[in-house]
N, C-alpha and C positions, 0 to 999 in steps of 0.2 A: 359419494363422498359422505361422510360421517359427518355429525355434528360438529363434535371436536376440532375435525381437521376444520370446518368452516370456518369456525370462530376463532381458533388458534390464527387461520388465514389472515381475518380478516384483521385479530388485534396488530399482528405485524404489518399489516397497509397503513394501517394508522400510524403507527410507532414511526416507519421510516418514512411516510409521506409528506408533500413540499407543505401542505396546511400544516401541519403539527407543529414543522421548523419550524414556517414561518410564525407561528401561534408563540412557543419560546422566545424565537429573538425579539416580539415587539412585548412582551412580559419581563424582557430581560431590560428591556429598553426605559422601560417604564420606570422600573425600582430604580434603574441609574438616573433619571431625572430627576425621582422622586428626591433621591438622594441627595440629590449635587454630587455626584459624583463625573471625575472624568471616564474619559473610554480607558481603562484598564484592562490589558493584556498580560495575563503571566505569561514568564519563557522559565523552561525548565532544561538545563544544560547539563548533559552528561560528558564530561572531563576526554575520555577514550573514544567517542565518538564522532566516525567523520562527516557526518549531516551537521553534528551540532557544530562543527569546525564552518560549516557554509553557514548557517544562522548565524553564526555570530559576524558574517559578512554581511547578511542580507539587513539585520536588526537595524542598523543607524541608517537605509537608507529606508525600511520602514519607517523608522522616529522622522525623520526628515518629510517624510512625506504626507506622516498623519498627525492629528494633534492627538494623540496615545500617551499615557503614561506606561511607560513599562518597565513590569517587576520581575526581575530578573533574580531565577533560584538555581543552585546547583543541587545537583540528583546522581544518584548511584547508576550502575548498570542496572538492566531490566534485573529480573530473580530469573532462576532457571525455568519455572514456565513459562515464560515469555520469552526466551534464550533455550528452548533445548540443544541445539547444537550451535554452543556459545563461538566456539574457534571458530566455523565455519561460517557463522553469522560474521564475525569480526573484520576474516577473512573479506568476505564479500562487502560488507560495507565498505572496506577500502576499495577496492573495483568500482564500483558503485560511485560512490561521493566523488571518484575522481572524473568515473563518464560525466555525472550530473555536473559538475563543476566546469569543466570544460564547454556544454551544453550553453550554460548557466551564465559563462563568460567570468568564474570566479575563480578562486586558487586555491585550490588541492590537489596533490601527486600521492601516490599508494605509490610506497617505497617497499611491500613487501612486510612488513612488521607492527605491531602494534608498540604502540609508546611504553615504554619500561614502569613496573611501578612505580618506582623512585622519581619519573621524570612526571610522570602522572600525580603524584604527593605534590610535587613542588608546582608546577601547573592550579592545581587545587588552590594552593597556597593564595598566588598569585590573585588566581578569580573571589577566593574571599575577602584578599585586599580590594581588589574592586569593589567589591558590593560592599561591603563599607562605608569606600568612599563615594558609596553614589554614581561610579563609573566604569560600569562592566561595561555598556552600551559603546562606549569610546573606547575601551584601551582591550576589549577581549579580546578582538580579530588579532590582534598582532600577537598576542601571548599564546594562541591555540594556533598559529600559522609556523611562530616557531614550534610549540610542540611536534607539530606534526614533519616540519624540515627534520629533527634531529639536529638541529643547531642547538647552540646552549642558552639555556633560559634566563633571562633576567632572575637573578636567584634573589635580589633585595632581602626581605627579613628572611629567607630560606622556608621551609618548611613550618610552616604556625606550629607549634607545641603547647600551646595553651586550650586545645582544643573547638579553636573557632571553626576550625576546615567543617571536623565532624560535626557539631552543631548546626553548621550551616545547609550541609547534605540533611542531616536528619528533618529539617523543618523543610526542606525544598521533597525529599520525599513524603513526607507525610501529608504536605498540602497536593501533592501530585496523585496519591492514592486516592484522599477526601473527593479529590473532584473527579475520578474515575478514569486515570491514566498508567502507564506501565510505562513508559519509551521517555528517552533522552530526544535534544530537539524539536519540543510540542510548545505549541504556543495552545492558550486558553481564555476566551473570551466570551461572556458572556453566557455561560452553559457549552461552548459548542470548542470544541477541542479540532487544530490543525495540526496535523503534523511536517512537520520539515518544509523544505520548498516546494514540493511536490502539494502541498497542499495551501501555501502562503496565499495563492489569487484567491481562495474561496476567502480568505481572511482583508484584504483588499477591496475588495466586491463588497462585502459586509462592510466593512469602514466608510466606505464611500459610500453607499449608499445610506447610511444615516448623518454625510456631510460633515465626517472627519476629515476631509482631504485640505488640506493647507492649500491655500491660492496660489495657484502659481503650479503646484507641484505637479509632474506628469500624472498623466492617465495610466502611461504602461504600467504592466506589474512588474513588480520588483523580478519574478521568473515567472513565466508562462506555461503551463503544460505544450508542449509542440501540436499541434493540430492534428488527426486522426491522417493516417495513408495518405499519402496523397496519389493519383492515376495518372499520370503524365510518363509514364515510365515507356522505356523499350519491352515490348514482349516478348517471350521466348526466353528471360535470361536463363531456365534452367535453374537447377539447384530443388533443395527440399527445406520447406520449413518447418522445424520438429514443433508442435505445439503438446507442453507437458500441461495437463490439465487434470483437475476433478469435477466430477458433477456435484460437489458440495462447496465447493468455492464459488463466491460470487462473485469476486474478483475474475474467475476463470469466465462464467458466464457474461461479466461486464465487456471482457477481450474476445471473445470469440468471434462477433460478427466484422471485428476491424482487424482479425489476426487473417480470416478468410478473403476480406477485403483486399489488404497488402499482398496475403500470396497471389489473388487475384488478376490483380494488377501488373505484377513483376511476371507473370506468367510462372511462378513458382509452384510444385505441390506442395501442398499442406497436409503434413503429415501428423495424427492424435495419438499421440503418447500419455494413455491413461495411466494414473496414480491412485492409490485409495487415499483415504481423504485422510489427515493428520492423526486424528481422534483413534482412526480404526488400524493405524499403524502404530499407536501406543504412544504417541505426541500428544502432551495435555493442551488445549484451548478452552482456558476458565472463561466464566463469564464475562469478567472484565472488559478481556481479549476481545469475546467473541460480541462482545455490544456494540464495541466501536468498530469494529471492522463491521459489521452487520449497518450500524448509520453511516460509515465511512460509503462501505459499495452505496447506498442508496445514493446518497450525494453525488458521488462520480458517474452514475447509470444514468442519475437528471442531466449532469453536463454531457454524457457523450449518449444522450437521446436511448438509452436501454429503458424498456421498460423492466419497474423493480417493485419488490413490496409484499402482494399477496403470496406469502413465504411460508413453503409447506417442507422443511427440514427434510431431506433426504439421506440422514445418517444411518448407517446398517443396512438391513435389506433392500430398501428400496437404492441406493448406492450399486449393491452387487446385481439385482436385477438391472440394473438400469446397463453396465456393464458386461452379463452376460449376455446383451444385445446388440454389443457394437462390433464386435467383429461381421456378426453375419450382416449387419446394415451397411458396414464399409464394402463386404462382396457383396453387395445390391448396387453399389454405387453412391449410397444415399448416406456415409457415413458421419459426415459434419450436418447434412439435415437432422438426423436423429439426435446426434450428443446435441445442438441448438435447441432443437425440439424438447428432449430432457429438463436441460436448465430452464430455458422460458418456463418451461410447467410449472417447475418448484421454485422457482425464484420470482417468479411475474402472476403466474396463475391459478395457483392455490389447489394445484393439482397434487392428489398423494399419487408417486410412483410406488408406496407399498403395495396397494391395491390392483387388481386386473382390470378393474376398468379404469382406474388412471393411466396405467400401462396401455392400453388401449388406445387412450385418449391420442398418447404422444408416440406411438408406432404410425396412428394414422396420420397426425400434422406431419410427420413426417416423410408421407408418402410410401409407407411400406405394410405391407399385406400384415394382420394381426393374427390370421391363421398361422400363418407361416410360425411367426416372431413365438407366438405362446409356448409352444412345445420347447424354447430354448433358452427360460428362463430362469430352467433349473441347474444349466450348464455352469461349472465353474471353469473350460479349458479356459478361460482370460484372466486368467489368476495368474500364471505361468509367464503371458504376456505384459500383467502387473508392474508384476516384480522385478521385469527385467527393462521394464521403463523405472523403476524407481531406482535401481541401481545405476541405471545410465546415468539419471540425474543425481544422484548422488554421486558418481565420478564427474559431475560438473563443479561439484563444492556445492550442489544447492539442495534442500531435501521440500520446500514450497511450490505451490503452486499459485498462477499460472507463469511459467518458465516458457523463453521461446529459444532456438539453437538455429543458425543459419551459418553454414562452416565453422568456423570457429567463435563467430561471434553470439556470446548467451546474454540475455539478457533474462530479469524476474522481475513480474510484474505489470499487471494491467497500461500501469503510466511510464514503460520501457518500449513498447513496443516502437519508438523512434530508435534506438539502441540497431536495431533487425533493419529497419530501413535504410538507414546509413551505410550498413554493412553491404545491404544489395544493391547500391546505388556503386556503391566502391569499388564493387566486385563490376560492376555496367561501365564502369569508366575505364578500368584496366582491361575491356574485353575487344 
C-alpha cells in the first residue's frame, strides 16, 4: 500500500469516526450554552415534495415532544445535479413517501402525478403565509395534504405577487447551501444535518440525550427505522432476490450483509445485479452530494453494526477490476463472499483494489485461489452483463443504487429493505 493510499485512509477514519461526531456535537453544545441559546433546528421544505409532505406531519409532534425552537424555510427543488433524472426521481418519491407513510402510520397516497405548477405557486403562497405568522409548524400538514389530495386549496390572498414566495425560497436556499445541503425535507442541528423520517430518530436520540425531551413526553420516536431481517420465517419459500448494487456505493456495502441475511432466512436466492457506479456512467456526484452521503453511510454502518471508515475510493479501475471478478467467483460458489470482501476492503479497510496486492488481499478473504483470479482481471466480458442489469433497472424507474426486486415488489435503498420483507412474508401467507 502506498503512502498516499495510507493516509488518505486514514484522514477518512477520522472524518467519519464516532469520536469526531462526538467531538462536534459537545463543541456544538458548548457555543449554545455559551450563547443562551435554545436548541435550534432548521427545517427546510421543498413545496412538490412527498417526504417534505411526511415532515410536515411528523414536525408538531417533534415540537411537542422536545423543548426545540424550529425554524422553518422554504427551498426550491434539488438543481439538476442532485436530480439527474428529475421525472424519474419525482416519479418514485411518490411510491416511496407513500410505502413510508403507510409504514410510518401517516397520510400520503401517490395518485400518479405531481402537483401542477399553478397548484404548487399557490401552495407556496400559502406556506409564506405561515411563516410570517409564526405558524408553519401548526397549519402546514393540512395545506401540503391538501396539495397532495388534488382537492382545492384554501386559495385566501391567492398567489403573493409582491414577491414574498420568492424571497422566501431564495433566503431558505441560500442558508440550506451555507450549511452544506441540497434536498428538500432536511432538518439541521447543530452542524449535523437529518434527512426526512428516515433519519428523524438519529435527531431524537441527539435531543434527548442532551435533556430536551419535555416531562412526560414519550420515549418512542416519532418513526423508527424497522429492525434489520428478521429469522422466523418458513424456509423454502423459493423466489429470487435481485440485489442491484455497486462496489462504490456505501450504502450498497452498508445493505449487503442484511440483503444476504433476509434471502437467508426466507430460503430465497440472492441474486448480484452489478451497476457501474454513477460518476463512471456519466451522472455527476459533487462534493456536496458526495460529503453527506459519505458521513450519512458512516452514521447508518454505526446503527446497523457495519464496520466503516478506513476509505480507500474505489472509482475507475479498481471498480472494473473488482468486477471483472465476479462472475468467475459466483461460478466458484463464492460470489456474495467476494462482492462483501470487495466492499469491506474499500469501505472498512483501507485496502486499494487498484493494486495486485490489494486485489490479493480480497480474493483471499474471500476464499478463492489468487492464482486462478489474476489472469482475469483484464476481462471486460462483465460489461455486457453491466449494462444489461443497468437497463433492467432502469426499466424499474430507478437508475440508484442499492435497489432490491422481489416479484414485483422494488424497493431503493439501504433503509427499504423492509419494503422486500413484507413482500416475502405476503407472498408466505398466500402460499
Amino acid at each position: 500500500m502506498s503512502l498516499k493510499t495510507l493516509l488518505v485512509s486514514r484522514i477518512a477514519e477520522h472524518i467519519t469516526g464516532l469520536e469526531r461526531q462526538q467531538s462536534l456535537r459537545a463543541r456544538a453544545e458548548r457555543r449554545r450554552l455559551a450563547a443562551g441559546e435554545a436548541h435550534v433546528v432548521d427545517y427546510f421544505h421543498q413545496v412538490d415534495d412527498p417526504y417534505s409532505c411526511l415532515m410536515t406531519q411528523a414536525l408538531p409532534l417533534l415540537a411537542m415532544r422536545y423543548d426545540v425552537q424550529l425554524r422553518c424555510h422554504l427551498v426550491s427543488p434539488p438543481a439538476d445535479w442532485a436530480a439527474p433524472e428529475r421525472a424519474k426521481l419525482q416519479a418514485w418519491s411518490r411510491k416511496d413517501g407513500a410505502l413510508l407513510a403507510r409504514k410510518a402510520g401517516l397520510g400520503f397516497s401517490d395518485n400518479g402525478m405531481q402537483p401542477g405548477l399553478d397548484r404548487v405557486a399557490e401552495a407556496e403562497a400559502g406556506l409564506a403565509k405561515c411563516l410570517r405568522a409564526g405558524r408553519i409548524v401548526e397549519d402546514a400538514d393540512s395545506l401540503m395534504r391538501t396539495l397532495w389530495s388534488g382537492d382545492e386549496l384554501p386559495v385566501g390572498d391567492g398567489v403573493v405577487a409582491d414577491g414574498s414566495v420568492a424571497a422566501a425560497r431564495e433566503e431558505g436556499d441560500g442558508l440550506r447551501a451555507k450549511l452544506g445541503h441540497y434536498l428538500g425535507a432536511t432538518l439541521h442541528y447543530g452542524g449535523e444535518w437529518y434527512w426526512g423520517l428516515d433519519r428523524l430518530h438519529f435527531l431524537e436520540e441527539r435531543l434527548a440525550a442532551l435533556g430536551a425531551r419535555k416531562a412526560g413526553a414519550p420515549e418512542a420516536f416519532v418513526y423508527q427505522q424497522p429492525p434489520s431481517p428478521a429469522c422466523d420465517a418458513r424456509r423454502g419459500s423459493g423466489g429470487q432476490l435481485h440485489f442491484y448494487l455497486s462496489f462504490r456505493s456505501p450504502y450498497t456495502y452498508i445493505a449487503a450483509e442484511r440483503a444476504k441475511a433476509l434471502a437467508d432466512a426466507y430460503g430465497i436466492e440472492l441474486k448480484l445485479r452489478f451497476v457501474l457506479p454513477m460518476v463512471m456512467r456519466g451522472l455527476p456526484v459533487p462534493p456536496t452530494k458526495r460529503n453527506y452521503i459519505t458521513l450519512d453511510a458512516a452514521r447508518e454502518a454505526r446503527r446497523v453494526g457495519v464496520p466503516f471508515g478506513r476509505v480507500v475510493d474505489p472509482l475507475g479501475k479498481p471498480v472494473e477490476r473488482g468486477y471483472a471478478l465476479l462472475p468467475w467467483a459466483r461460478s466458484q460458489g463464492r460470489g456474495f463472499d467476494y462482492a462483501l470482501a470487495f466492499m469491506r476492503a474499500v469501505w472498512s479497510q483501507g485496502i486499494d483494489a487498484g493494486s495486485d496486492a490489494g486485489m490479493r488481499r480480497i480474493v483471499d478473504a474471500a476464499g478463492l485461489d489468487w492464482q486462478a483470479a489474476r489472469p482475469l482481471l483484464l476481462n471486460n466480458d462483465w460489461r455486457t452483463e453491466a449494462e444489461a442489469n443497468r437497463q433492467e433497472l432502469t426499466s424499474l424507474g430507478l437508475w440508484g443504487v442499492p435497489c432490491f426486486r422481489f416479484g414485483e415488489a422494488v424497493a431503493w435503498g439501504q433503509d427499504r429493505l423492509w419494503v422486500i420483507e413484507d413482500a416475502i412474508r405476503s407472498q408466505q401467507a398466500r402460499a
